[in-house]
C-alpha positions as CSV (number, residue, x, y, z in Angstrom):
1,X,22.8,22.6,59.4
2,X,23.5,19.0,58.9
3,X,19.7,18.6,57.8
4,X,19.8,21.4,55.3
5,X,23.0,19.8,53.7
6,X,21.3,16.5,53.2
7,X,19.0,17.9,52.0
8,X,21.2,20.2,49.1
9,X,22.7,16.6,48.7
10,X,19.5,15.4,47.9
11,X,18.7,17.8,45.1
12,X,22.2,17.6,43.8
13,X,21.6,14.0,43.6
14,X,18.6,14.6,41.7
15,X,20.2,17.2,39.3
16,X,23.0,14.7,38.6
17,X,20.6,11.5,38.5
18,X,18.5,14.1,35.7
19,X,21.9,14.9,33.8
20,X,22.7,11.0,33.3
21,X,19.3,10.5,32.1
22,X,19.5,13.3,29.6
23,X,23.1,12.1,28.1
24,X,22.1,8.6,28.4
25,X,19.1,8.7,26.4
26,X,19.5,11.7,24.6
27,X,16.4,13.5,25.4
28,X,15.4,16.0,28.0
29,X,12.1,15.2,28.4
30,X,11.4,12.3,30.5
31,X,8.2,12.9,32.1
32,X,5.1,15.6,31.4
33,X,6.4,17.7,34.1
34,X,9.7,18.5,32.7
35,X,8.3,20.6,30.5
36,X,4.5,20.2,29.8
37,X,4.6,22.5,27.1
38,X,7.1,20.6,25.0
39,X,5.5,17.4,25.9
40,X,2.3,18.7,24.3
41,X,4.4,19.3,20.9
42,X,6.3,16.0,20.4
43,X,2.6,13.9,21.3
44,X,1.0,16.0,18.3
45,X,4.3,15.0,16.4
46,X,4.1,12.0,17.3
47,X,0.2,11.7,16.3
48,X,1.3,13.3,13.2
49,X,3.8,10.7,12.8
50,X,1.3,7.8,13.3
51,X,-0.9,9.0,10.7
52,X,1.6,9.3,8.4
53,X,3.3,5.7,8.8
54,X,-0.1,4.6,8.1
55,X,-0.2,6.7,5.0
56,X,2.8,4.9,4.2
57,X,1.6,1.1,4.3
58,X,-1.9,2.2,2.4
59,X,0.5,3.5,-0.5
60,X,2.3,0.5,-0.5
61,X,-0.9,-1.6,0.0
62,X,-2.4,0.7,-2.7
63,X,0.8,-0.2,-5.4
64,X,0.0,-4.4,-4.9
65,X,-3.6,-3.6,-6.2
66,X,-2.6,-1.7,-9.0
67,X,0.6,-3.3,-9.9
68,X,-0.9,-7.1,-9.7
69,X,-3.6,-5.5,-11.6
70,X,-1.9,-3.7,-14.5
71,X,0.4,-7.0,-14.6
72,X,-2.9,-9.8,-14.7
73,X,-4.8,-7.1,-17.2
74,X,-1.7,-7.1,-19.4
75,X,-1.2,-10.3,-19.6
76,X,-5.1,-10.8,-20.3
77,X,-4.1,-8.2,-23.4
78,X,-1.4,-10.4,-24.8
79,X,-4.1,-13.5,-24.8
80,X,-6.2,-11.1,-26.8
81,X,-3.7,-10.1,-28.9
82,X,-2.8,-13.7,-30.0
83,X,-6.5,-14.6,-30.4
84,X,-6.9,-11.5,-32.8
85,X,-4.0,-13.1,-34.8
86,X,-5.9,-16.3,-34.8
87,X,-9.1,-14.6,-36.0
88,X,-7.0,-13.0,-38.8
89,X,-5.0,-16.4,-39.7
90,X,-8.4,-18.5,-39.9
91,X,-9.5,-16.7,-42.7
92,X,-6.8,-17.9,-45.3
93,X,-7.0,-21.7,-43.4
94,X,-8.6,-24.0,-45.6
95,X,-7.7,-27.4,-43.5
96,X,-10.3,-28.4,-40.8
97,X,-7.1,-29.8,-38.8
98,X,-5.6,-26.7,-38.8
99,X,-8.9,-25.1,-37.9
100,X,-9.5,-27.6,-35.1
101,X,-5.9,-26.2,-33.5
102,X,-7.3,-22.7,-33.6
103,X,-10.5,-23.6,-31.7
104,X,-8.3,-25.6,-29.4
105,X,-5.9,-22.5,-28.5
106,X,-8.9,-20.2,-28.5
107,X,-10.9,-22.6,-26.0
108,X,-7.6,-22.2,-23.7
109,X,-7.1,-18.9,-24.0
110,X,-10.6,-18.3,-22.7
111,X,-9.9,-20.3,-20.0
112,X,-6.9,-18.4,-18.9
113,X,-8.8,-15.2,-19.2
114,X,-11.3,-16.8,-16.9
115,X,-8.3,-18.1,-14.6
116,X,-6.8,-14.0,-14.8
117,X,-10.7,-12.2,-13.9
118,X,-9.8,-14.1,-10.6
119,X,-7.1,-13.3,-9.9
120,X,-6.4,-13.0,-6.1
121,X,-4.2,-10.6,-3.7
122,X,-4.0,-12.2,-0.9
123,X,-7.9,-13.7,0.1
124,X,-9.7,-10.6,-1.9
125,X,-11.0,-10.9,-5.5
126,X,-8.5,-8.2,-7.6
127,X,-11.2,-7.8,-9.8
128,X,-14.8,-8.5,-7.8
129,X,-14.7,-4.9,-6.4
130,X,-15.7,-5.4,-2.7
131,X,-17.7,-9.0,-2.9
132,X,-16.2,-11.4,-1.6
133,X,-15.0,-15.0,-3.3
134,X,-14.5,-15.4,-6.9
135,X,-15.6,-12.5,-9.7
136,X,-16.4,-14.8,-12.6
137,X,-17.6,-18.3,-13.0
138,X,-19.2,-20.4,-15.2
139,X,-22.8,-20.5,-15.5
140,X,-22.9,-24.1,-16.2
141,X,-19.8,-26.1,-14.1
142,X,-19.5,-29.2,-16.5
143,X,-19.9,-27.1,-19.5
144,X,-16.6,-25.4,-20.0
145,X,-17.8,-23.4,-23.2
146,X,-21.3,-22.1,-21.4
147,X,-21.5,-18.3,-20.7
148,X,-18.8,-16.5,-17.9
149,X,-21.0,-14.5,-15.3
150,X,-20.2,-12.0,-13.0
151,X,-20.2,-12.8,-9.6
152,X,-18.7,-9.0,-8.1
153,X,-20.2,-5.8,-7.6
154,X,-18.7,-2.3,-9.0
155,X,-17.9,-1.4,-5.5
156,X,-14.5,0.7,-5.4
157,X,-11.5,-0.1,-3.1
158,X,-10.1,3.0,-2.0
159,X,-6.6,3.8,-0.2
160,X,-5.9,7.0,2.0
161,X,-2.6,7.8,1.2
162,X,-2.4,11.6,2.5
163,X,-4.8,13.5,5.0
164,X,-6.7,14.9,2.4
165,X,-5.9,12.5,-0.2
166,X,-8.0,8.8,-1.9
167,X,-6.9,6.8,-4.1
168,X,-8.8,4.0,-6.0
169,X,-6.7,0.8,-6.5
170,X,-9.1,-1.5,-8.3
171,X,-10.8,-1.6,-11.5
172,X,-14.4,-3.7,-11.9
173,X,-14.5,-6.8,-13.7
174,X,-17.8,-5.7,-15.2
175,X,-16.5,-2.8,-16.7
176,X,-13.3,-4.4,-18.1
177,X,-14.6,-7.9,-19.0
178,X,-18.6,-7.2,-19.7
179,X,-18.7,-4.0,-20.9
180,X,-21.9,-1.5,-19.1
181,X,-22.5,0.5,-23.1
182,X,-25.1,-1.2,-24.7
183,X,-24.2,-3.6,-27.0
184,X,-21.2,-4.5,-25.6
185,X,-20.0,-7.9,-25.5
186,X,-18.3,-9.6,-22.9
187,X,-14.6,-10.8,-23.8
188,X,-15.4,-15.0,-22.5
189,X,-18.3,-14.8,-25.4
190,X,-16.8,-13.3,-28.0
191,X,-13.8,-15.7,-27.4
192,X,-16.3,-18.7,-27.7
193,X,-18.2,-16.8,-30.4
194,X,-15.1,-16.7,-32.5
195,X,-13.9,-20.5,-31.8
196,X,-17.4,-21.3,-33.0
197,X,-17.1,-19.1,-36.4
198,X,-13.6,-20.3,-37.0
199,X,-15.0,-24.0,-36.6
200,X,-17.7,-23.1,-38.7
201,X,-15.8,-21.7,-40.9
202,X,-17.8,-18.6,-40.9
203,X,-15.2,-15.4,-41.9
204,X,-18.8,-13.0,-41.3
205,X,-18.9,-14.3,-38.0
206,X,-15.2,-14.7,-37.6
207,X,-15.5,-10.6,-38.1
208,X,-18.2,-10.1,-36.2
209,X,-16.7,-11.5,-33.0
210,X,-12.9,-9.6,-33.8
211,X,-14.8,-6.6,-33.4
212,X,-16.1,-7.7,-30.0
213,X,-12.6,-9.0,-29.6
214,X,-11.5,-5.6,-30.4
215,X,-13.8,-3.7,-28.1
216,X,-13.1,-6.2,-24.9
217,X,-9.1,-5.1,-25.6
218,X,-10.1,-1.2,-26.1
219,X,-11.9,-1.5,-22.2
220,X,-8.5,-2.9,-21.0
221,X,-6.5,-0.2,-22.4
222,X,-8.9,1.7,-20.6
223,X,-8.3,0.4,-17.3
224,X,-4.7,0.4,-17.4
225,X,-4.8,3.9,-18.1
226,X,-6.6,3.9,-14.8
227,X,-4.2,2.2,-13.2
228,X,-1.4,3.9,-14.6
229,X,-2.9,7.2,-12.7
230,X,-3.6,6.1,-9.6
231,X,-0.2,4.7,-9.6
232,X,1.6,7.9,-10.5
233,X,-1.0,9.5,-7.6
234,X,0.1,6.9,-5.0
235,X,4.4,7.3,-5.5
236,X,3.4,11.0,-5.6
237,X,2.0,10.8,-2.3
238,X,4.6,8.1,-1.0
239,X,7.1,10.5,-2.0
240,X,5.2,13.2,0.2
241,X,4.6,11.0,3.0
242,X,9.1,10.3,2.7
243,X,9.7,14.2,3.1
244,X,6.7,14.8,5.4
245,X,8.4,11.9,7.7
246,X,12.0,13.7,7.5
247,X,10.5,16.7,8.3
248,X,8.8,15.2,11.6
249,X,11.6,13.6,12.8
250,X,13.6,16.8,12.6
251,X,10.8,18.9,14.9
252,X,10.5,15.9,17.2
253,X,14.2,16.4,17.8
254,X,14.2,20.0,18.1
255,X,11.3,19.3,20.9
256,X,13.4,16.5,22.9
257,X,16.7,16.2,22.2
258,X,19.8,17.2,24.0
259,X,22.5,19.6,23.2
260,X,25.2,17.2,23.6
261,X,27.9,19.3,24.3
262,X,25.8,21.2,26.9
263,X,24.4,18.0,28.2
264,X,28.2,17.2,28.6
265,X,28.8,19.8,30.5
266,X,25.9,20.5,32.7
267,X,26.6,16.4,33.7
268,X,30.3,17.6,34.7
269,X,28.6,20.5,36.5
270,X,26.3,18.9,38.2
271,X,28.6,15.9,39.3
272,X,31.9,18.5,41.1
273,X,28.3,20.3,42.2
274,X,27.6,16.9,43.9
275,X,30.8,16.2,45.3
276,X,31.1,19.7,46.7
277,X,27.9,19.3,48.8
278,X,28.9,15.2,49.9
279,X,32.5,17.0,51.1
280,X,30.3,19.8,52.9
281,X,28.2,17.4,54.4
282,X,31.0,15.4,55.8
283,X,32.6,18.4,57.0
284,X,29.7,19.1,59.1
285,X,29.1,15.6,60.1
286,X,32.9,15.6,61.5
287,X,32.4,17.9,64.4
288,X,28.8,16.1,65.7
289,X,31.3,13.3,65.8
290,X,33.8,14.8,68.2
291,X,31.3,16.4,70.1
């Protein structure tokens, strides 16, 4: 008798140490055996979970790529903007001074634009596609007016932001800068081609680099188009990934959480249920005594 009571005290024990566990942490599953089958569902929710955190940190890494990008490429429009106005200004300038000032502000402006094609995030080129180290340079070093080449590839940098769902961050700098159609120019040329012209004092030439000027400036209105739609595509899919985590955490919770009313009282159950058996057990333990 005295065995079979320790041993009911034993699995009261266990009941209570169980009900503790559950209102202490919250869950009711603490181990694959407590219910294998519900164990199964929150480790697929939880994989589901994983994949969709990293979702979350490729969008975000996805919006630094196109947001430094769009913000260096607009910039690079401005320059270009205030060099057309140059080209437009030296055709009314009759003083070689005044001229000199022009080529001067050209000069730098084409060094800035050099400065923005490489542009980093972090230790990658923003504009190299996948090579490595800078994406322009100078074809000459000690010749700061000798011709810009590229150093990148048109390799594409892509970001998973959803299980079924790539986005490309980057744009090439051959595309933007060089230009691929035949008889494009690239924008570092026609920037030295028109502080030449406008030293020369050449207004055909002067024109004939403004149009190169002009087409440099219609392939970055091109590519921030581009970035404009994979940004939209990537807070779409951020957005997603928000009510898809929601969502998860609400099934992981219908898989392992308490009741906690019920886990309130199934603990006050199981702790009189406890008490009941240690008084029965010292009740039978009473008599061995005495006899």
């Amino acid at each position: 008798m005295t065995h079979m009571t320790l041993r009911r005290l034993q699995d009261r024990l266990d009941q209570l140490t169980r009900a503790q566990a559950d209102l202490g942490t919250g869950k009711r599953i603490h181990r694959p055996s407590d219910d294998p089958s519900a164990m199964n569902r929150a480790m697929s929710i939880r994989s589901r979970q994983a994949a969709t955190d990293q979702a979350v940190r490729n969008a975000g890494d996805g919006l630094l790529w196109t947001s430094l990008a769009d913000s260096k490429l607009q910039t690079l429009l401005d320059r270009l903007h205030r060099a057309r106005e140059l080209a437009i200004r030296s055709g009314s300038v009759t003083n070689a001074t005044e001229r000199a000032a022009f080529v001067a502000e050209l000069e730098a402006i084409r060094q800035e634009s050099i400065a923005i094609a490489n542009s980093k995030i972090g230790d990658r080129a923003l504009f190299a596609g996948t090579a490595d180290g800078d994406a322009v340079a100078l074809a000459d070093p000690t010749d700061p007016a000798s011709a810009v080449v590229y150093l990148g590839n048109d390799g594409e940098v892509i970001r998973r932001v959803g299980p079924k769902d790539e986005v490309k961050v980057n744009v090439s700098g051959d595309r933007v800068f060089f230009g691929t159609d035949p008889g494009d120019v690239d924008l570092f040329s026609a920037l030295q081609g028109l502080a030449d012209e406008i030293s020369a004092d050449n207004d055909a030439g002067v024109q004939t680099m403004l149009d190169a000027i002009d087409g440099a400036m219609d392939r970055i209105l091109t590519a921030l188009a581009e970035l404009g739609a994979a940004t939209n595509r990537i807070e779409a899919a951020q957005r997603r990934a928000s009510d898809e985590k929601l969502s998860l955490q609400d099934d992981l919770a219908q898989v392992e959480s308490i009741d906690v009313a019920e886990a309130i009282m199934q603990l006050q159950l199981q702790q009189v249920a406890y008490e009941a058996t240690l008084g029965a057990l010292a009740r039978s333990i009473q008599p061995s005594l005495i006899d």
